[in-house]
C-alpha positions in Angstrom: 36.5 214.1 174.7 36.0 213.5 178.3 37.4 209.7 177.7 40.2 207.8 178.3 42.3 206.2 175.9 40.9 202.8 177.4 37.3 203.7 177.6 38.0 205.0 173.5 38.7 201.1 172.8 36.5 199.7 175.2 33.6 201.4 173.0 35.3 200.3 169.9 34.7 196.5 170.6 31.8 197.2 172.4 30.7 198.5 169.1 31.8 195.7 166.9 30.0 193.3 169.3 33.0 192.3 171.0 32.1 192.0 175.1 34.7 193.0 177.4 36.1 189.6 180.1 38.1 190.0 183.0 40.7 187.8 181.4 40.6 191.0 179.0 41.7 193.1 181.8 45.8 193.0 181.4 48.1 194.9 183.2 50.4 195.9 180.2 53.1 197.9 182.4 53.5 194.7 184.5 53.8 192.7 181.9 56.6 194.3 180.1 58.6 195.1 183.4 58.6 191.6 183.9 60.2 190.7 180.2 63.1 189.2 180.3 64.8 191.8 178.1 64.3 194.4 180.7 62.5 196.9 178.9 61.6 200.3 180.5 57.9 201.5 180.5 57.3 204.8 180.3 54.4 206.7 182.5 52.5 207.4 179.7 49.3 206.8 181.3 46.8 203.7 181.4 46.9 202.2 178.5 49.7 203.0 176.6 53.4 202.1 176.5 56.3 204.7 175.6 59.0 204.2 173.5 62.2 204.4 174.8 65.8 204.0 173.1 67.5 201.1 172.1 71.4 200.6 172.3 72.2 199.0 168.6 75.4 197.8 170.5 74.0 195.9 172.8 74.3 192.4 172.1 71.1 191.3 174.9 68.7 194.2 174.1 65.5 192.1 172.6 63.2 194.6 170.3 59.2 193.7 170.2 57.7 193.3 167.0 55.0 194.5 165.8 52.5 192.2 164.6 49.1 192.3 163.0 46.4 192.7 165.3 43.7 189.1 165.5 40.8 190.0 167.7 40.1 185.9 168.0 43.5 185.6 169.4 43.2 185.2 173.7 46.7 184.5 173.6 49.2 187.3 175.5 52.1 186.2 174.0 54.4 189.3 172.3 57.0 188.5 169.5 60.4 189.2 169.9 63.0 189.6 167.0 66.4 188.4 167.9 69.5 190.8 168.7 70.9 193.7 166.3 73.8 191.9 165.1 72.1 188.2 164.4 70.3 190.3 162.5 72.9 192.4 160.4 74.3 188.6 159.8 71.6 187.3 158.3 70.8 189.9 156.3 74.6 190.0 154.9 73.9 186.0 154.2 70.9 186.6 152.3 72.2 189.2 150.4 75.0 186.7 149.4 72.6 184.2 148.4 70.6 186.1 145.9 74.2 187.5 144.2 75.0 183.5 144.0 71.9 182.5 142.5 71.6 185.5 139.6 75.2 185.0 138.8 74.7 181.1 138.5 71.5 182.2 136.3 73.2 184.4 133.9 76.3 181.8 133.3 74.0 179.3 132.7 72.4 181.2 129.9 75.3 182.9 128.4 76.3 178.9 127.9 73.5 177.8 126.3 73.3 180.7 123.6 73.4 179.1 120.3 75.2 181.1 117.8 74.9 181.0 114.4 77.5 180.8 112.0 77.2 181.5 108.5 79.0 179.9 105.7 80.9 183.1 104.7 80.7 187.1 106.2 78.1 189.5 105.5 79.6 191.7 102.5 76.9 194.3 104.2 77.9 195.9 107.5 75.5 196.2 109.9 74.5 199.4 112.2 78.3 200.9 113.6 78.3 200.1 117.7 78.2 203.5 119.9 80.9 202.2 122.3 83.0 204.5 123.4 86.3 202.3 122.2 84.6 202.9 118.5 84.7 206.8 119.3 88.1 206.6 119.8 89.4 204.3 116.9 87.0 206.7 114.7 89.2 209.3 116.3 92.6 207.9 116.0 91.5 207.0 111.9 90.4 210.7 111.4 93.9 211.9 113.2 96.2 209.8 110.9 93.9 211.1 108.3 95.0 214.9 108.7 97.1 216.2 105.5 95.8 213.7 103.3 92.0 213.5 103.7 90.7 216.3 105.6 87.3 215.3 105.2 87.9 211.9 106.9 85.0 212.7 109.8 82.5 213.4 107.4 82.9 210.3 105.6 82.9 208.5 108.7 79.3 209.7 109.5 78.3 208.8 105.8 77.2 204.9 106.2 77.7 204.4 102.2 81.0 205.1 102.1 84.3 203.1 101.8 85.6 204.9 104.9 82.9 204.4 106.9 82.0 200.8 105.4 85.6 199.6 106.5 85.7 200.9 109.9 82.2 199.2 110.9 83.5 195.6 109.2 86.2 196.1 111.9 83.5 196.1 114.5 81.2 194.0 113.0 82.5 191.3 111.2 86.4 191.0 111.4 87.6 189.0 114.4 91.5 188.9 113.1 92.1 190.8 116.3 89.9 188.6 118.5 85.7 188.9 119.3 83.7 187.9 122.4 80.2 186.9 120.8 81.0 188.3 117.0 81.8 191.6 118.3 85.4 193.0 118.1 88.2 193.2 120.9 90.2 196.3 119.7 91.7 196.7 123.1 95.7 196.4 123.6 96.3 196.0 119.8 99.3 197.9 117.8 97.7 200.6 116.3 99.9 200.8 113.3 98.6 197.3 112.2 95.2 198.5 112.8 95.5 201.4 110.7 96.9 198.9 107.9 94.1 196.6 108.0 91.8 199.6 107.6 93.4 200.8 105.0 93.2 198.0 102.7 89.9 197.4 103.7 89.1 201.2 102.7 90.2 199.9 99.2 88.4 196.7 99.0 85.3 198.9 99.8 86.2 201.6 97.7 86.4 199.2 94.8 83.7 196.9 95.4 85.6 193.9 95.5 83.0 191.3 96.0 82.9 191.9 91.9 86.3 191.2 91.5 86.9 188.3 89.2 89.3 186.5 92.0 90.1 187.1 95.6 87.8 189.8 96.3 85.6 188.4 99.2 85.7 185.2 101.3 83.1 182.7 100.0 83.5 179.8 102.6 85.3 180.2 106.3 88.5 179.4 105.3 88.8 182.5 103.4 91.3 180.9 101.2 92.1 181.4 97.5 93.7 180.2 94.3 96.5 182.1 92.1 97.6 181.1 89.4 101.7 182.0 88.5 103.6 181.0 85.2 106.5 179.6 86.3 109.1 179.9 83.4 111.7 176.8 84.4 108.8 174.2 83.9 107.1 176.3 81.3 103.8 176.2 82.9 101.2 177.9 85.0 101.2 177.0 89.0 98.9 177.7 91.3 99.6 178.9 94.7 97.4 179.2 97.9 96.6 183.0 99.3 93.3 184.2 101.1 90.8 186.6 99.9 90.6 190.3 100.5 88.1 190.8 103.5 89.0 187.2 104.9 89.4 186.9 108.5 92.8 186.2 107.5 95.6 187.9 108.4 95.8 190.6 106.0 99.5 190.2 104.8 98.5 186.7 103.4 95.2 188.5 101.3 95.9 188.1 97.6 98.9 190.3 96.2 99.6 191.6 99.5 103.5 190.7 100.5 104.7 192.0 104.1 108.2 192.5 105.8 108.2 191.5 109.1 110.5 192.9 111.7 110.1 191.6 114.9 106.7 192.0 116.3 105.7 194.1 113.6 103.9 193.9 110.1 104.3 196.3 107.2 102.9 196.1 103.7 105.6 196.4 101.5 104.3 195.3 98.0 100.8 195.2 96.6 100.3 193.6 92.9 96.8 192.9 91.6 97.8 191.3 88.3 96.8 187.9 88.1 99.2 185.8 86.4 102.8 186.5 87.3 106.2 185.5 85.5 108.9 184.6 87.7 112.1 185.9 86.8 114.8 188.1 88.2 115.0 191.5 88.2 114.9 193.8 85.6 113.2 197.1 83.8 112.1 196.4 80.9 107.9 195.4 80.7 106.8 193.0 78.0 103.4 194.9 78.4 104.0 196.8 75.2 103.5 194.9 71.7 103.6 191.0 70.8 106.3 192.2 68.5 108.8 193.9 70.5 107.7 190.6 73.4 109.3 188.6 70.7 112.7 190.9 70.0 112.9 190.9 73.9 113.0 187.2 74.2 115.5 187.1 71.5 117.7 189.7 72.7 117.3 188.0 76.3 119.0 184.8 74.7 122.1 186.8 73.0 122.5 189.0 75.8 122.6 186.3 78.6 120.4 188.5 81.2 116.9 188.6 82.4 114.9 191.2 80.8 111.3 190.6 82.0 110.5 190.7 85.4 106.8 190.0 85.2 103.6 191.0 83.4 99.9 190.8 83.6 98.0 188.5 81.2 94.4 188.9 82.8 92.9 191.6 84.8 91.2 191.6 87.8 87.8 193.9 87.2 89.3 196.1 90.0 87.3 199.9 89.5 87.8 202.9 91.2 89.8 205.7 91.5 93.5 205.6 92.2 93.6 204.5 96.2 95.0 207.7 98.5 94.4 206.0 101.3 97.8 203.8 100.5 100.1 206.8 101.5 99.2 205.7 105.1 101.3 202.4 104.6 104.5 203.9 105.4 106.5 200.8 104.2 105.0 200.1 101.0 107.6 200.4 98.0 105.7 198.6 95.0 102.2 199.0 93.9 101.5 197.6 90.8 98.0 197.5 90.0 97.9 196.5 85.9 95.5 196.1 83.4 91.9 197.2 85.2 89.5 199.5 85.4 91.1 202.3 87.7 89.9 205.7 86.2 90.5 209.3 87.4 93.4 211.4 87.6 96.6 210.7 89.5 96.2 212.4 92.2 99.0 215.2 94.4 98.9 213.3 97.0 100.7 211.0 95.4 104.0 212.7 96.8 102.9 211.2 100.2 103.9 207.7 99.2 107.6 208.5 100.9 108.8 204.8 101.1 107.1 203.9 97.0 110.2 202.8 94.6 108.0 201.1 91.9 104.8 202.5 90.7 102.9 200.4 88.0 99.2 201.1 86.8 99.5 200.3 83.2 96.8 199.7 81.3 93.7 201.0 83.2 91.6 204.0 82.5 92.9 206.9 83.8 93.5 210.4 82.5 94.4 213.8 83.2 98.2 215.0 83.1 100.7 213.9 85.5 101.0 215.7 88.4 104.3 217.7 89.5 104.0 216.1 92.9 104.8 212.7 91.1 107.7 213.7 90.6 108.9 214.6 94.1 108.9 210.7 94.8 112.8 210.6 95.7 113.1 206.7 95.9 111.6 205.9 93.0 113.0 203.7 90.6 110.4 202.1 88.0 107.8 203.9 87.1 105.3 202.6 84.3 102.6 204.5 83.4 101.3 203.3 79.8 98.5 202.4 78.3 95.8 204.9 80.2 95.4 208.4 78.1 97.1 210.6 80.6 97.6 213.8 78.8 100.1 216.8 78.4 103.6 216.9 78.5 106.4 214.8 80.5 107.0 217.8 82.9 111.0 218.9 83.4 110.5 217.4 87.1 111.6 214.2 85.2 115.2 214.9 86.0 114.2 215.2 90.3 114.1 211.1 90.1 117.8 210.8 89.9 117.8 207.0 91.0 115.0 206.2 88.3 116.0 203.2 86.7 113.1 202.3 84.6 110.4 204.9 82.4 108.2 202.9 80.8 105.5 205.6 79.0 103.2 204.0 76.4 99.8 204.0 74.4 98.9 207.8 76.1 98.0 211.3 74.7 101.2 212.5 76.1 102.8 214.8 73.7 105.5 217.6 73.1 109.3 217.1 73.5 111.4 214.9 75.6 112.8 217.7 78.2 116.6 218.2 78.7 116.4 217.5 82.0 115.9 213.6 81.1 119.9 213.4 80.9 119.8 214.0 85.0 118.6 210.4 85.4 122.2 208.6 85.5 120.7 205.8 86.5 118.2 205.0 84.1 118.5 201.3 83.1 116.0 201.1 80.2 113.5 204.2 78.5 110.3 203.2 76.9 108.8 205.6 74.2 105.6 204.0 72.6 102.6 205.1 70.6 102.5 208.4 72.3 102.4 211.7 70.0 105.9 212.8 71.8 107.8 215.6 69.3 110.8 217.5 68.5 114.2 215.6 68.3 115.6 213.6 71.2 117.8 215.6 73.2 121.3 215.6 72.9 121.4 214.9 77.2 120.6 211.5 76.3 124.2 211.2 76.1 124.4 211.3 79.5 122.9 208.3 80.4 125.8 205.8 80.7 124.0 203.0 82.4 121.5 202.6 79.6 121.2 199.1 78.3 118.0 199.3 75.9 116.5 202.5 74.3 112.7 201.7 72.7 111.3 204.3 70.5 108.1 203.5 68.2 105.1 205.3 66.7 106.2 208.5 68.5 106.3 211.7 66.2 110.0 212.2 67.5 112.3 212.9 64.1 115.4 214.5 63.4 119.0 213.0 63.3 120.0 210.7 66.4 122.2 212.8 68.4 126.1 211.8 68.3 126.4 212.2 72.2 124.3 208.4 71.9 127.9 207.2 71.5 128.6 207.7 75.1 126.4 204.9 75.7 128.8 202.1 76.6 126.5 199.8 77.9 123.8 200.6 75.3 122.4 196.7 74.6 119.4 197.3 72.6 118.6 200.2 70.1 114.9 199.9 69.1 113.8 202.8 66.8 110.0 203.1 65.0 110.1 206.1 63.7 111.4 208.4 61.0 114.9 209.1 62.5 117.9 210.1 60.0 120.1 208.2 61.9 123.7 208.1 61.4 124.9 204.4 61.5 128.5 205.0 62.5 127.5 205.8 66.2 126.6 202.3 66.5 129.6 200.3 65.0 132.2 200.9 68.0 129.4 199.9 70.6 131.0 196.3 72.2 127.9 195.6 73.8 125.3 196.5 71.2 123.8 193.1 70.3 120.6 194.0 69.2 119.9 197.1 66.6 116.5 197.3 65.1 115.8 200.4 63.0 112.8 199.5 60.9 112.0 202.6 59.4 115.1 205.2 60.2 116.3 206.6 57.0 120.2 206.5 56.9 
């Protein structure tokens, strides 16, 4: 108190040993009156300057500096920073600089990542991506889900199952749809053919194929596989080239997977997991049943001048599980034909969701249970072979709903009771298959009705009685096979032009 602000600082060097010149003495308001710049001084008193305002837009206003303090400095120079809008310039520049530089940085490295590539895919997914493009694919598959799996977002947050298994390989590991560092590009694809590759994923999941015995999973990058066909002309087996289920492929060349392409567009219209195949024309009759009515078909194939077998399975392909739901959601498939494994379970009501299916063959697998009515609301249907599983209980009356049936091919099951009535609605029918199955009663006298039956096959059945007499309505009746203890009246058979091949073993005249 008492002192000046120059006598406060005069002590303060004094104090640090610092002894006051005459060359110390500086008049500071002349000095900055007589800048250049023109800067005001206020009348703040000896010793001190005010601050007054500076015009940013004022391209010759000059700013001093600040600057650390050196007491061994004598000189009087100030610092002066150049004008506001050098300096807004130069900042801009450096700011462009540094975005250069850190861009250059991160190309660099993104070029030199080494990736490695594996001989074959990871059958293991690994930990599902959070994006918010999985969210809504997990939303879209849970959607088209609705009616047919209602449970589709649980199973989506259970990491062990097929559903969730097969959505994370899209992610993960497929890159049919194109992948930026391994990961999957899912944008601006048709979501129908997304749906179908999931869906046939689901089953490959669902039924472990990595244990198939052929085709199951890629082993090498290619993805590529072997078939083997029988082709009947040459009388040999042929092998042709398809790709393995999970191959990066696309999914309409996997193993027994056959599209029709319309445009743009994709669908799966015929899935058949047999291995060995026989090429020949159309027809309803399955050679699936015993060596020795294979043999009566051949020979009846010779004197009738047509094709009878279409194809048939010699070899299986290990394929467990349960019958796959998840196929409703190909809306053009028509045949699925998945004979001689290890599918087990019941066939299930959803089964009336397959709208577009006109063959349905699972023969020789392991399921059970009785047929369900919803089987039988299948409108389009025309072949439907269903032997050698032990389905159980009787053939319902529904039978007659599948008017444009033209094959029934029902073998080696515990189906038992009569042959309903309502069989004669099936005007259509082509060729009927009875065979050891405990069917009873007598064979309806509506079998009458169907006109456009060429072969009849009836063994090891507990059907007896007399053969009805409306059979000789049957003008086109080729074949007459009958196993079992019929009193059969020969006479309906004698006007028959077409009858070439009559085999009643054991029918008591």
């Amino acid at each position: 108190p008492g002192k000046t602000t120059s006598d406060k600082f005069e002590g303060s060097f004094e104090n640090e040993g610092y002894t006051k010149t005459e060359d110390d003495d500086v008049d500071t308001n002349s000095q900055l009156s007589d800048h250049p710049g023109g800067i005001e001084v206020g009348d703040g008193g000896p010793g001190l300057v005010e601050a007054v305002a500076v015009d940013p837009e004022s391209d010759d206003e000059y700013i001093p500096a600040a600057v650390e303090f050196d007491p061994d400095d004598k000189g009087k120079s100030v610092v002066y920073l150049k004008d506001s809008r050098t300096r807004k310039y130069g900042i801009a520049a450096v700011c462009i600089l540094v975005a250069l530089v850190v861009g250059l940085s991160v190309g660099l490295t993104r070029t030199n990542v080494e990736v490695e590539v594996t001989d074959s895919p990871s059958m293991t997914p690994s930990a599902a991506p959070t994006s918010v493009l999985f969210s809504e694919v997990s939303n879209f598959i849970i959607t088209s889900f609705e009616g047919l799996m209602d449970d589709m977002d649980s199973l989506l947050d259970d990491d062990t199952s097929p559903q969730a298994q097969a959505l994370d390989w899209l992610f993960t590991v497929d890159t049919f749809f194109g992948s930026d560092n391994g990961r999957q590009l899912l944008e601006n694809i048709d979501e129908n053919r997304l749906l179908q590759r999931y869906v046939l994923a689901v089953f490959a999941f669902a039924t472990e194929s990595k244990f198939w015995s052929f085709c199951g999973f890629p082993t090498d990058n290619t993805g590529l596989c072997l078939v083997d066909l029988f082709d009947p002309s040459q009388g040999s087996i042929i092998e042709e080239v398809s790709s393995h289920w999970l191959s990066q492929n696309d999914e309409c060349s996997w193993f027994g997977v056959t599209c029709f392409e319309d445009g743009s567009s994709k669908n799966v219209q015929q899935i058949f997991m047999g291995k060995f195949q026989v090429l020949i024309s159309e027809s309803y009759i399955e050679a699936t049943i015993s060596s020795l009515f294979k043999s009566i078909v051949l020979i009846c194939q010779w004197l009738l001048h047509f094709p009878i077998v279409n194809y048939f399975s010699t070899e299986n392909n290990d394929i467990a599980g349960t019958f796959p739901v998840e196929f409703a959601l190909l809306p053009e498939l028509a045949l699925l034909d998945i004979p001689g494994n290890r599918l087990s379970g019941t066939l299930p009501p959803e089964i009336s969701e397959f709208r577009s299916l006109e063959e349905l063959r699972i023969p020789n697998n392991e399921m059970t249970g009785e047929l369900p009515d919803e089987l039988f609301d299948l409108g389009s249907l025309v072949t439907l072979t269903i032997g050698g599983n032990d389905f159980s209980g009787t053939l319902s009356t529904k039978i007659g709903q599948l008017t444009g049936l033209l094959g029934l091919f029902i073998f080696d099951t515990l189906m038992d009771g009569p042959i309903p009535s309502e069989i004669g609605e099936l005007r259509f029918l082509n060729g009927l298959f009875l065979e050891n199955s405990p069917f009873s009663g007598t064979l309806p006298t509506e079998i009458g009705k169907l006109t456009q039956l060429t072969t009849f096959h009836n063994s090891n059945t507990i059907i007896t009685g007399e053969i009805p007499n409306e059979i000789g309505n049957l003008e086109n009746l080729g074949m007459f096979y009958c196993f079992v203890s019929f009193f059969a009246t020969f006479i309906h058979f004698l006007h028959k032009k077409k009858l070439i091949c009559l085999f009643l073993p054991t029918c008591s005249f």
